[in-house]
N, C-alpha and C positions, 0 to 999 in steps of 0.2 A: 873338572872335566876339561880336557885338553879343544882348543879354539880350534871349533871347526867351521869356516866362514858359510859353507855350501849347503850346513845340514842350519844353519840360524832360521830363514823365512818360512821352513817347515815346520821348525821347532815350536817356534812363535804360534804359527798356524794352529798348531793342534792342541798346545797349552792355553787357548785364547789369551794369548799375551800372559802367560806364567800366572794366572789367577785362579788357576784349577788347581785344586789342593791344598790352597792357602784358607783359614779359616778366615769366617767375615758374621756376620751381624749380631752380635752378642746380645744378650737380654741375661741382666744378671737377677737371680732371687732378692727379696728385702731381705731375709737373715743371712746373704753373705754364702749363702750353703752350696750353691749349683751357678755357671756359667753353660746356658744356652747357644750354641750358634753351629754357623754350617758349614760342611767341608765334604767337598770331594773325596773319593778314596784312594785318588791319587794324580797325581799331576798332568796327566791325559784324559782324565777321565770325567765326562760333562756330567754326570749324574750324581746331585748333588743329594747329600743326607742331610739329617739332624741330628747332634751330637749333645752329649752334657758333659762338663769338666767337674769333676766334685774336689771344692776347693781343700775340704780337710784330709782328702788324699791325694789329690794329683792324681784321682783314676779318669783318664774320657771313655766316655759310653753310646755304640753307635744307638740312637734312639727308633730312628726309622730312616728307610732307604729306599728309595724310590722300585729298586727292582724287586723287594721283597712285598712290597706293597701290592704290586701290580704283576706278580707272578710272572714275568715275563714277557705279559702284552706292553703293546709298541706306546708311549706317551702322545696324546691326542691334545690337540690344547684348543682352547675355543678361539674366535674370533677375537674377544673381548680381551683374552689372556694372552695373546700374543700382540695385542696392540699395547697391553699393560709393561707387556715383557719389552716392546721397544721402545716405548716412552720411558723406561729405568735403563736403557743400556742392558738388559743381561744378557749375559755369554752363555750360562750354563744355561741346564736341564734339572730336571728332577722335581725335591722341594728345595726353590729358588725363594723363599720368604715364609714365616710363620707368624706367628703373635701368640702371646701364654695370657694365662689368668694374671691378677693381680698378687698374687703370691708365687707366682713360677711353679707352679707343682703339675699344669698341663699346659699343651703348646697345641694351636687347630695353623692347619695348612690345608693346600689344595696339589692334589697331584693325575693328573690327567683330568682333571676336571671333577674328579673326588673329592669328597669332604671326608678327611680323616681329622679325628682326636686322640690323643695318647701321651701316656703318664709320663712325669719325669723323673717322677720319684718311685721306690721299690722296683718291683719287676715291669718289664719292657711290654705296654701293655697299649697297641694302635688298632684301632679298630674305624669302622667310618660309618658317618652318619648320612641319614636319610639327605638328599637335596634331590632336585631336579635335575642336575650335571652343569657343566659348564660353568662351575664354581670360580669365581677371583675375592680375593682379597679377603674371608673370612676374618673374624677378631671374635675371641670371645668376651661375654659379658667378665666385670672384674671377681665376679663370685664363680666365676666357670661354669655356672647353670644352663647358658645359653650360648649360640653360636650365631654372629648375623654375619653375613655373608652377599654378594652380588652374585648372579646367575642371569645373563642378559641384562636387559635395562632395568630387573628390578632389586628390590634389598628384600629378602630374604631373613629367616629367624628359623633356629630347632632347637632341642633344648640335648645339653651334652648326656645324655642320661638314654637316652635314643627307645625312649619311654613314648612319646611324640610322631608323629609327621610336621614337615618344615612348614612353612607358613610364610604370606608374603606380609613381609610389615608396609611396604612400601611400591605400588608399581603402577602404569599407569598402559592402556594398550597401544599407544604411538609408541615406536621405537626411536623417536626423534625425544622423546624425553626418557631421563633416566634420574633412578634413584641411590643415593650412596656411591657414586661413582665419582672420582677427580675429571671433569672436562679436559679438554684437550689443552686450554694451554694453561688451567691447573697443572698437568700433571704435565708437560712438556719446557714451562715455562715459569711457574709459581714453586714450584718444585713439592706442591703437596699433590702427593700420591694417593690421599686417601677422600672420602667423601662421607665417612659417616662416622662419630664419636660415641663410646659409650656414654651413660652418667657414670658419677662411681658408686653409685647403692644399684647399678644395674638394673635400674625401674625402665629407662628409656634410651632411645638415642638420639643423636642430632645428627639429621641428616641433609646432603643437598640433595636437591633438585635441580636438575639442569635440562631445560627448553634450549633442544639444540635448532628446535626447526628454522631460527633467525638466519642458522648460519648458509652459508653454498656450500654446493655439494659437489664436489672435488672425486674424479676416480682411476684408479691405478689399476692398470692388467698387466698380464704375463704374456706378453710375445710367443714366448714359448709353449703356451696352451692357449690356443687363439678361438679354440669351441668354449673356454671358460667365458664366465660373464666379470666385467670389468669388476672392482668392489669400489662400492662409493664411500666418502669419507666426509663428515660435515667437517670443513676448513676455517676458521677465522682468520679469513685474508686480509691483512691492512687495509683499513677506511671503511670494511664492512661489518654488519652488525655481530654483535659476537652474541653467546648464549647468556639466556636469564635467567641466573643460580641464585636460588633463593635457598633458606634455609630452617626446619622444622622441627621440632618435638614429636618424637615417632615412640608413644609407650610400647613396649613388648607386651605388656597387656595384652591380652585382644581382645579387638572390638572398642579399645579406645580411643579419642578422638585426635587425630594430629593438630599439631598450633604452630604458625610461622612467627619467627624471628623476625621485628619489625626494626630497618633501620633506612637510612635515607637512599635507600638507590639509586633513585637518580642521580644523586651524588658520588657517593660510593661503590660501584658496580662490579669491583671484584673484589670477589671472597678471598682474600687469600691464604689464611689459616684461621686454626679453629683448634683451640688449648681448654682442656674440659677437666680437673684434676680435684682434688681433694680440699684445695689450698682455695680456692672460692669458685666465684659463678662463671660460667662459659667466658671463654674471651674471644672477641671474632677480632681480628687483623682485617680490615676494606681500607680500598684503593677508589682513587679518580680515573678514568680510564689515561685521563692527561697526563697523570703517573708524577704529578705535580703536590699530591695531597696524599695521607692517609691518616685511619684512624685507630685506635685502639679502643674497644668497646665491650664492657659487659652485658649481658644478657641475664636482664630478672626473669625467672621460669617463670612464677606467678602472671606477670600482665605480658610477659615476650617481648616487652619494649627494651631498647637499651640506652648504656649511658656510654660517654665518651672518658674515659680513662686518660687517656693518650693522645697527642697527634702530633705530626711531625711534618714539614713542606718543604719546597725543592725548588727554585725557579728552574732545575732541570730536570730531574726526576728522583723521587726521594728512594731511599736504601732503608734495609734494617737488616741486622746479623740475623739468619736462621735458625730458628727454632727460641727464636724470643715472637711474640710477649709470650708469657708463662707465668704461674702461680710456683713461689718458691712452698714449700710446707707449711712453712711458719703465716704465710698468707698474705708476704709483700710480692710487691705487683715486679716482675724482672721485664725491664724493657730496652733500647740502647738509644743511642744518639749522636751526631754529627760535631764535635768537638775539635778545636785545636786541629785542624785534619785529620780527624784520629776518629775512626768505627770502636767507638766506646759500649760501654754495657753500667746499666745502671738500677738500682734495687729502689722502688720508690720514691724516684726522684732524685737520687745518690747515686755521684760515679761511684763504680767501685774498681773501673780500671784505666789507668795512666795513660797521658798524652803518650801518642808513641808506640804504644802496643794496639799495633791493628787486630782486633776481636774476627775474627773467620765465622764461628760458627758455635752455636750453644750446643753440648752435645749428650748433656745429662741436668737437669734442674730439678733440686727435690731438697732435701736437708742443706744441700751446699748448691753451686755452681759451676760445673765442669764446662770448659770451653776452651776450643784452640784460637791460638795469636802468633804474630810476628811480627822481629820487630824488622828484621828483614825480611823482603819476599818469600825468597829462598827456603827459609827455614820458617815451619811451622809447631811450636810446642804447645803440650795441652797445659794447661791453668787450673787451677781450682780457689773459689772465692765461698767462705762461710763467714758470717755476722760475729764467729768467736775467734776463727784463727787469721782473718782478710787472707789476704791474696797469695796465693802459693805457686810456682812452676813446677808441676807433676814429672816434668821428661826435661834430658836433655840431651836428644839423639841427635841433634844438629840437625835434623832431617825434616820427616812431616811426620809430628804424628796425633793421636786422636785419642782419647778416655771415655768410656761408657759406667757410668756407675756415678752415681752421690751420697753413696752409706760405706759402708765400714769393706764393701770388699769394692774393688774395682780391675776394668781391664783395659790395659796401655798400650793400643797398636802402634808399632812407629815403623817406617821406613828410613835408609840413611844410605849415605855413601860405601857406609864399611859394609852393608850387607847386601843381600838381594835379598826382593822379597818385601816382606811383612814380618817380625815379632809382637806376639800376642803375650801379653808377660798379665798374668794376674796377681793380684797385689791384695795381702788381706790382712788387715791389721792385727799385729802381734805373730804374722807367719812371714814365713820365708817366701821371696817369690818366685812363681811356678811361671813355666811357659808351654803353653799349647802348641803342640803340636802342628808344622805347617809343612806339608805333603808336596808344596807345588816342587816342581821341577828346577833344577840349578839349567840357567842359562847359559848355551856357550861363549856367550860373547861378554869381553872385559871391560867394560864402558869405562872410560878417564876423556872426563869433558873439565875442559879450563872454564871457570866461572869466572867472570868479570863482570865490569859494572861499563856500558859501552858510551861515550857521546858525552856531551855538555849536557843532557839529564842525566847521565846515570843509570842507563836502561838495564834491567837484568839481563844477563846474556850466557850462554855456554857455546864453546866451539870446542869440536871432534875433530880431531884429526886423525888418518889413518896410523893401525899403529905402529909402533919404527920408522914412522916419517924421518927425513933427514935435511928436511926444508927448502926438497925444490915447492917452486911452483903447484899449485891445486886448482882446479875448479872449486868453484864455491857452490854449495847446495844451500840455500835458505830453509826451513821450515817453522813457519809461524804457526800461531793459530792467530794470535793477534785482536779479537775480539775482546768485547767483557765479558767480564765473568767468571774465564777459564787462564790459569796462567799456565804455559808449559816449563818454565826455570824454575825446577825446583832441585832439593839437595836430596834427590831417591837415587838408588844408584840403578834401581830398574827403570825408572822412566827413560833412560837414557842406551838402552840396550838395540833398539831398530837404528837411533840415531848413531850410533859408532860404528852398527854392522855398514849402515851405507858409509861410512868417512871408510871406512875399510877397504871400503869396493875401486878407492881414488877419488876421493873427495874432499874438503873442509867443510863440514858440516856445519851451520850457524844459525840458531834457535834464540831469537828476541820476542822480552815483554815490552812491549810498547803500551802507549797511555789507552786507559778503558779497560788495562787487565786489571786483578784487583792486588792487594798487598799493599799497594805504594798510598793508599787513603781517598777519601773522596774528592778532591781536587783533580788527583792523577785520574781517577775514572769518569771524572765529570767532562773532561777534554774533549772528548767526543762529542757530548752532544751536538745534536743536527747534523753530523761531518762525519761517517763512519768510514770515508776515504783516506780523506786527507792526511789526518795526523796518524790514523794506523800505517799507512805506506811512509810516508816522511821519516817515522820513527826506522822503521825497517833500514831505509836507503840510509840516515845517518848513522846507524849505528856500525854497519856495512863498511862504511866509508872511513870511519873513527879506527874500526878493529885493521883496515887493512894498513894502516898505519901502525900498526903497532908488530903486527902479523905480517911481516913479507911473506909467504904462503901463500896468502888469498889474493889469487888472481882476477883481477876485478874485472876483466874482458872476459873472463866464463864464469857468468854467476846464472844460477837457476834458482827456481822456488819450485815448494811444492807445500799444497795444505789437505783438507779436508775440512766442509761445511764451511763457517769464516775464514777458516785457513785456505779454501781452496774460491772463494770469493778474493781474499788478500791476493793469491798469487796470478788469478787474472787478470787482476786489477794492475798487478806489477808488472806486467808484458804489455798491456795494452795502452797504458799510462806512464810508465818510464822504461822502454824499449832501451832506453841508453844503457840504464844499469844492469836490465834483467834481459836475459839471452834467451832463456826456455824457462816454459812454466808446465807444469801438472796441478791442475784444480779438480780436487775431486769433489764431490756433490755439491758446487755452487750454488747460494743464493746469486746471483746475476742482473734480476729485476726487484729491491724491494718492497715493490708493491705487490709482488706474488707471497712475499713470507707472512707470517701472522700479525694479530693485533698485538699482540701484549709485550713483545718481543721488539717489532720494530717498532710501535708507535712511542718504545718508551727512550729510543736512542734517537726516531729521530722526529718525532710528532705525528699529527695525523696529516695524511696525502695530501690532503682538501684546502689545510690549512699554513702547511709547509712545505709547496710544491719545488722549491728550492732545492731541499731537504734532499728529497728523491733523487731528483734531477744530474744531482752533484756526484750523489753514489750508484748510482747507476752504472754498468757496464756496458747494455746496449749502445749508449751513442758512442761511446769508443772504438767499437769495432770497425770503423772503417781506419783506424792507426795501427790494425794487428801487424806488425813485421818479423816477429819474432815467434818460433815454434810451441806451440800451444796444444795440450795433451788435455780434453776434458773429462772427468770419469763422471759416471754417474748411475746410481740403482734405480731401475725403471719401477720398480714399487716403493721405493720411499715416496711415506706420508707425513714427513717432517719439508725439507728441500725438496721440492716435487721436481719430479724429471723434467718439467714447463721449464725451468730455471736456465737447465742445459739448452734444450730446445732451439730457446727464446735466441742464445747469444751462439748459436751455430747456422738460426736462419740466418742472422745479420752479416752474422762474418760473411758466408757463403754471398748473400746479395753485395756484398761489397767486395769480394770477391777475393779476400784472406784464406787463404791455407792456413786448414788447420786440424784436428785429431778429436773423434768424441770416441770413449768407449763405452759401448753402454751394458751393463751386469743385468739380466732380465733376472727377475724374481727376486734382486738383491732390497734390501731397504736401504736406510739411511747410516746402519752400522753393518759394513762389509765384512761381517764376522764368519761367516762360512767356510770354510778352514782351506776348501781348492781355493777358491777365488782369493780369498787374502793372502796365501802364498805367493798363486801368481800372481795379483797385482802390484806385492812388492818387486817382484822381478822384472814385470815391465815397468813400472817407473824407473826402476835404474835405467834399464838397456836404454830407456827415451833420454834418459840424460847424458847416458853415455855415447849416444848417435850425437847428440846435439850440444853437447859440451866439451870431452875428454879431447876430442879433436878438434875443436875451436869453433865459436859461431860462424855460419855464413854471414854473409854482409848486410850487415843492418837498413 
């Protein structure tokens, strides 16, 4: 496709960032026979299907599609579903998540609040089952008899055969408590999305309970329908009581009696996962809220008492790779640990991966161990470790990529520099490998970012340069995210597609991981603690200052930032804290005060308020505001329930009473992901023009 700079911000708009049409969440069969997962019908297009790959042909088969399902009425989503939908980030519409039986032969999802089931195998056969409406997160039972499901605060049961009416397994009539649901900064911040587990003889489930009434209640309206009634949100704000998630023995039975899972709460007070498998008894993952302890614990059904397997502690805050602990098959206990600096992975007690390769994330455990690492940030490849063959590297895209599967067939998503996009390549032993189909859209824009390693640490970095530069002079544009957890250097050639179109527009583009992102091992991400200013800005300015040495280009008297959430925190922070380096800032939905963000989140970077008032104090942006001298653009969605619009608010009064100039824009009806296709076009066009008024022609006087 021939480079068209003008048609890029709309392009991007309407593809939500090129992810429409690419397939995504696989669930493969145990015999190897079907790959499950979902794809657009084409690269503009939000309505998402359900698809099968049958691996001894290479035929894909649409399974079900949201328009046919619903004949052409308009997709309705409940309150519940769209708060699910924006604690996961989705873009799309349709059927956005499913889950099958334990054989793969059916798949239950939710679409307008429908509870459909349908076959995977022979004929294309979807039909829907009895519920109440406002269906999230169905799963069925592993024999596919049964369907549980949420529908408002409660958990729900029907049976697939639709012989039945649905049934509540579980509910209670305060909507201040809910049953089988992930809590909010479960599913915002623990990163489990789900709230209730099968068994695997499908007699029962395990479900939470979560008492949200502890928490405040927090609420966000639309300016723009101002006869509406605000909607309130229970928040766990830093230093306040969060919710009491307990956990139960729920038979599908009915009429039989529920039993909770007994373990030290007061000690342990979050739940954090919950691994239920063939391979032995429940495993629950709890936390200290100090984020200083945790433990790894089985669960006897017989007395509901547990025992501790596992722990691990932290004089700052302890870590573990995702989606461990786990039961392998064979019935060793898969769990990791803190080593050599190195995010290791370990089979009962036994490394079984090397100083060196930082373990990212477990991403299939059953017969073997599938899991991505790296040994550099940059590049992430998948792994696979079994007891006959140890250690193996599945990929090697140079890029980032990820394997689903631990038997005989699997599938290898990778992204890389040579491509755009996604390859979905399936792999089945003793065949040739196929590749699935990906729909999404080719990108006009050619991204070539210089990856270097910037500063006396080493920092990962890329810079963009416009293309055909010829080496005058640029303004510099920063864009961080610069938090933990999230790193943006990596070796995908799409990540880097918004970042070249701005270097395009007359800029040097320059995107730093600084200490707290993760790759570089638990020391690098331990820096932070109590200081989420300090050394995330420090890193930024040095690295800044290291490449302009190297780079005649980067003109260090026009440097701007710009982030979003911690990234749009960092670049406030960098206007209002080092005005010398940073000339104009864009911070879009800033934390500001963190005492307004949650508990589990901030108290685990930087303690509790009460106790580390320091802490706070340091990273704060309010007391800064009377140092604003440099031009400052703040965005923010007046309904986001993640960054609340307080955030903005809070550091517009101040400036304003201290009497700074300065720019809030606020997106009424937007949340916390600006994905609504006008609004993110335009807003990528004004942030440029802001940078182009306040940079291209030089800063005003400091």
């Amino acid at each position: 496709m021939a480079y068209n700079a003008e048609a890029f911000p709309h392009q991007q708009a309407r593809t939500r960032r090129f992810t429409l049409g690419a397939p995504r969440n696989f669930t493969i069969s145990p015999d190897g026979a079907r790959v499950v997962f979902l794809r657009s019908p084409g690269g503009d297009d939000p309505r998402t299907s359900l698809w099968v790959y049958e691996t001894l042909t290479g035929r894909e088969r649409q399974i079900a599609s949201p328009s046919a399902l619903l004949g052409g009425e308009e997709e309705v989503l409940s309150r519940e579903e769209r708060a699910r939908r924006e604690r996961s980030r989705e873009l799309a519409g349709g059927i956005v998540g499913y889950a099958c039986d334990e054989a793969v032969t059916h798949a239950v999802f939710p679409v307008a609040g429908k509870l459909w089931w349908v076959s995977l195998t022979g004929e294309i056969d979807a039909r829907e089952l009895p519920s109440p409406g406002g269906v999230v997160g169905p799963r069925p039972s592993p024999d596919g008899e049964r369907v549980a499901f949420l529908s408002g605060a409660a958990l729900y049961c029907t049976e697939t055969s639709g012989g039945g009416p649905f049934e509540v397994l579980a509910g209670e009539e305060t909507p201040d408590v809910t049953w089988g649901a992930a809590e909010f900064i479960a599913a915002e911040e623990m990163d489990r999305a789900r709230g209730f587990w099968w068994a695997p003889d499908s007699a029962a489930v395990l479900a939470a309970r979560a008492d949200n009434s502890p928490l405040l209640t927090w609420w966000t309206a639309d300016p723009l329908a101002p006869s509406a009634a605000p909607g309130a949100h229970k928040y766990p704000q830093a230093g306040t009581d969060d919710a009491v998630v307990t956990l139960w023995l729920v038979p599908a039975a009915r009429g039989a009696r529920r039993r909770q899972a007994q373990w030290d709460a007061g000690r342990y007070p979050y739940l954090v996962s919950v691994h239920w498998s063939r391979g032995g008894p429940p495993l629950l993952l709890v936390e200290q809220r100090d984020h200083k302890a945790c433990a790894v614990l089985t669960l006897d059904l017989s007395t509901m008492g547990t025992s501790s397997v596992a722990e691990a502690a932290d004089e700052a805050w302890v870590g573990w790779v995702p989606g461990t602990p786990a039961w392998l098959d064979s019935g060793e206990l898969l769990w990791c640990c803190d080593e050599e600096d190195t995010h290791r992975l370990c089979v009962d007690g036994k490394t079984i991966s090397p100083p060196g390769l930082q373990v990212r994330e477990v991403t299939s455990c059953g017969r073997s161990v599938v899991f991505t690492a790296s040994v550099e940030p940059e590049v992430v490849e998948a792994w696979e470790w079994s007891a006959g063959t140890g250690l193996q590297r599945l990929t090697e895209a140079h890029g980032v990529s990820r394997a689903a599967g631990s038997g005989a067939a699997k599938v290898v998503v990778s992204s890389s520099m040579s491509w755009y996009g996604v390859k979905a390549q399936v792999r089945v032993e003793g065949s040739a490998e196929r590749e699935i189909e990906n729909k999404a859209e080719t990108p006009v824009v050619e991204p070539a970012p210089h990856f270097v390693k910037a500063g006396h640490r080493g920092l990962s970095a890329a810079l963009l340069l416009p293309r055909g530069h010829e080496g005058a002079k640029l303004p510099v544009l920063m864009s961080p995210y610069g938090g933990p957890g999230h790193q943006k250097v990596t070796a995908a050639r799409s990540a880097w597609l918004e970042a070249q179109w701005i270097a395009d527009q007359g800029f040097a583009v320059l995107v730093v991981d600084g200490r707290g992102t993760p790759g570089r091992g638990p020391a690098f991400e331990r820096e932070v603690y109590l200081d989420l200013a300090g050394p995330v800005l420090k890193d930024q300015v040095d690295a800044l200052v290291a490449l302009a040495r190297e780079w005649p280009q980067l003109d260090l008297a026009r440097v701007g930032i710009r982030g979003w959430s911690f990234g749009g925190y960092l670049s406030a922070l960098a206007v209002l804290a080092r005005p010398d380096v940073f000339h104009a800032a864009v911070a879009g939905a800033p934390v500001t005060e963190w005492r307004y963000y949650d508990t589990y989140y901030t108290e685990r970077y930087l303690g509790h308020p009460d106790r580390e008032p320091d802490a706070y104090a340091r990273t704060s942006l309010l007391p800064l505001a009377t140092g604003l001298r440099r031009p400052l653009l703040i965005v923010h969605g007046l309904s986001d329930d993640n960054v609340y619009a307080v955030h903005t608010l809070a550091l517009s009064s101040a400036l304003l009473v201290a009497g700074r100039h300065h720019e809030v824009l606020p997106l009424p009806a937007i949340t916390h992901v600006a994905s609504r296709e006008d609004v993110s076009e335009s807003l990528l066009r004004y942030e440029v023009d802001f940078f182009r008024r306040h940079l291209v022609a030089g800063p005003g006087p400091g």
